[in-house]
N, C-alpha and C positions, 0 to 999 in steps of 0.2 A: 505548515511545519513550524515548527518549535527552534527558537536561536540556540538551544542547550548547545548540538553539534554539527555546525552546518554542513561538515564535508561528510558525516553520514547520513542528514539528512537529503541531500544531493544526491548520493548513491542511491538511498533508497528509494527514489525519484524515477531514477534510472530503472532500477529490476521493475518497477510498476508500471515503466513506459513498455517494458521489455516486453514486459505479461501481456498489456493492453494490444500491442500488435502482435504476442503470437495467436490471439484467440481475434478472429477477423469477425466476427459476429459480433462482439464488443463496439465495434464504431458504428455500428446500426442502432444501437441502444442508450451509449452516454458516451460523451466528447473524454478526451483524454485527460484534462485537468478535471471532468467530473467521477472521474474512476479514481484519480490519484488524490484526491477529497473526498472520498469514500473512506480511507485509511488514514486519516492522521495520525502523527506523532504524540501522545500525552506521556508529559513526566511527572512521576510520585517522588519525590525524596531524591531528583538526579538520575533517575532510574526509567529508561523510554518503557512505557508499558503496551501489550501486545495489541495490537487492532483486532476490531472484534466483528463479525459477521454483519453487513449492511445491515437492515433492518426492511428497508423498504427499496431495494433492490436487487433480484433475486440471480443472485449472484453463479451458485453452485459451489459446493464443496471442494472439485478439484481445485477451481481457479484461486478458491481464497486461499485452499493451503500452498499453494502456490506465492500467495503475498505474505503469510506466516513465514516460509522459508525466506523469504526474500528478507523481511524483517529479523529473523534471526540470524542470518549473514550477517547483515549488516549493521547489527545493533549487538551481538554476542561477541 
C-alpha cells in the first residue's frame, strides 16, 4: 500500500480481510496478506487508481467486484 492515505489505506485493508473470510475456499488457495497483494493501491496524479483483475490467479468475477466495491467505498 501506498503512504498517499494511510487511514484509507487501512480500511481498505479491512473490506479485503473481510472478503477473504467471507469466501472460506480462499484460505485453501492463498494466505491472506497474498489476496490483499493481489490488489494494491497505485496513484496517478494523487488519484488511487482501480485494481485490476489478477492475472494469474483465477479469482472469479463475483469476488473481485466485490474488491471494486470495497475500493470504491473507500477511496470515493
Amino acid at each position: 500500500m501506498d503512504d498517499h492515505d494511510p487511514l484509507s489505506a487501512s480500511l481498505y485493508e479491512m473490506k479485503l480481510e473481510e472478503i477473504y473470510h467471507k469466501h472460506d475456499w480462499l484460505s485453501y488457495e492463498i494466505s491472506l496478506k497474498g489476496f490483499i497483494d493481489l490488489f494494491p493501491v497505485y496513484y496517478k496524479e494523487d488519484t488511487p487508481l482501480k485494481p485490476e483483475m489478477p492475472e494469474d490467479f483465477g479469482l472469479g468475477k463475483n469476488i473481485f467486484l466485490e474488491v471494486l466495491v470495497a475500493f470504491n467505498q473507500t477511496f470515493r
